[in-house]
Every structure is written in C-alpha cells, then in structure tokens.
N, C-alpha and C positions, 0 to 999 in steps of 0.2 A: 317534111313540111313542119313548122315552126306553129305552136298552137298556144295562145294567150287564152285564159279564164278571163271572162268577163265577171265572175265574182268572185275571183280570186280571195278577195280581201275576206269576203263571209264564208268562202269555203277556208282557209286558214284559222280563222275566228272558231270556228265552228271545230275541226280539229283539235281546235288547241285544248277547246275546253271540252271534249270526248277525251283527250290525254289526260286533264287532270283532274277527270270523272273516275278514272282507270285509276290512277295512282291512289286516289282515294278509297276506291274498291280497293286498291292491294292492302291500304294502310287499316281499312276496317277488318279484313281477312287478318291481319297481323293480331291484331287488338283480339280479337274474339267478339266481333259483333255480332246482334243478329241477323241469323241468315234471311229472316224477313225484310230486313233493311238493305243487307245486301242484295237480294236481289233486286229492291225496288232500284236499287244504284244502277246495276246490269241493265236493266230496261231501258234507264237511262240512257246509254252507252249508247245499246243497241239503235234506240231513236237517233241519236244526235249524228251514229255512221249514216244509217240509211237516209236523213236528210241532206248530209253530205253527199251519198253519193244519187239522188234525186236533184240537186243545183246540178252535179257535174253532168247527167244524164239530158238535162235540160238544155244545157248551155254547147253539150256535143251533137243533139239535134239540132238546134237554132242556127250552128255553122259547121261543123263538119260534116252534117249528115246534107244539111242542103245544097251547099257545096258540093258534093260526091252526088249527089242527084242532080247537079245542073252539069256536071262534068262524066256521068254515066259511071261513076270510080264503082264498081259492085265492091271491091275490097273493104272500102269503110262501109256499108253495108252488110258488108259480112262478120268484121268484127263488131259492131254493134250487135249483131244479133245475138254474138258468143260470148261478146259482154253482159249482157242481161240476162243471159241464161246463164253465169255464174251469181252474177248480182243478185237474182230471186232466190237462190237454193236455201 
C-alpha cells in the first residue's frame, strides 16, 4: 500500500534541522564546549525527533489507522501498537 505524509514538507523541515542541531552538537564536542551547553543542544534534538515523530504518529492515525478500522486490517493495528511501544522507551 503506497502511503503520502500529509506533512511531509514540516516533517522534512523539521528533520532537516534535528540534522544540523546534531552536526552542531558534534562540532561543539569537537571545539571543547560546555557540557552545559551541550546538553542544552541534546535537548534540543531530543525535542525536535519526538515532534517529528508525534506529526508522523498523527497523520498514521488520521489515515492508516482509520482506514485499517473501516477495512477490519488488525495488522496496522498491530503495528501501531509496536510502533509506539518502541517510540516511548
């Protein structure tokens, strides 16, 4: 089954600049910054993945999960479920 992000554009956006949150972490690691600051960076990070993957989480209820409930599919039901049970750890 072929599957389009309805926000695509913000979830790419949104990666892009988690990548070059990262790379900036690497290049303060390089430099000797402080680890105070680094980690403020890290946080960083951490937020701008799980926003991404809260669009994606959203946009795979709004149509594959309702979809798979009007068509009975338990399989996308079930990976969603083992989706988000890695997604929280």
């Amino acid at each position: 089954m072929e599957h389009k992000h309805e926000d695509k554009k913000a979830i790419i956006n949104r990666i892009s600049r988690a990548v070059g949150h990262l790379e900036s972490i690497k290049k303060m690691v390089e430099d000797d910054r402080d680890c105070s600051e680094v980690l403020i960076q890290i946080a960083a990070v951490k937020s701008a993945v799980n926003n991404v993957g809260k669009l994606i989480l959203k946009d795979h209820i709004n149509h594959c999960v309702v979809n798979a409930v009007e068509t009975n599919d338990q399989k996308v039901l079930d990976d969603l479920n083992n989706a988000i049970d890695k997604f929280i750890k």
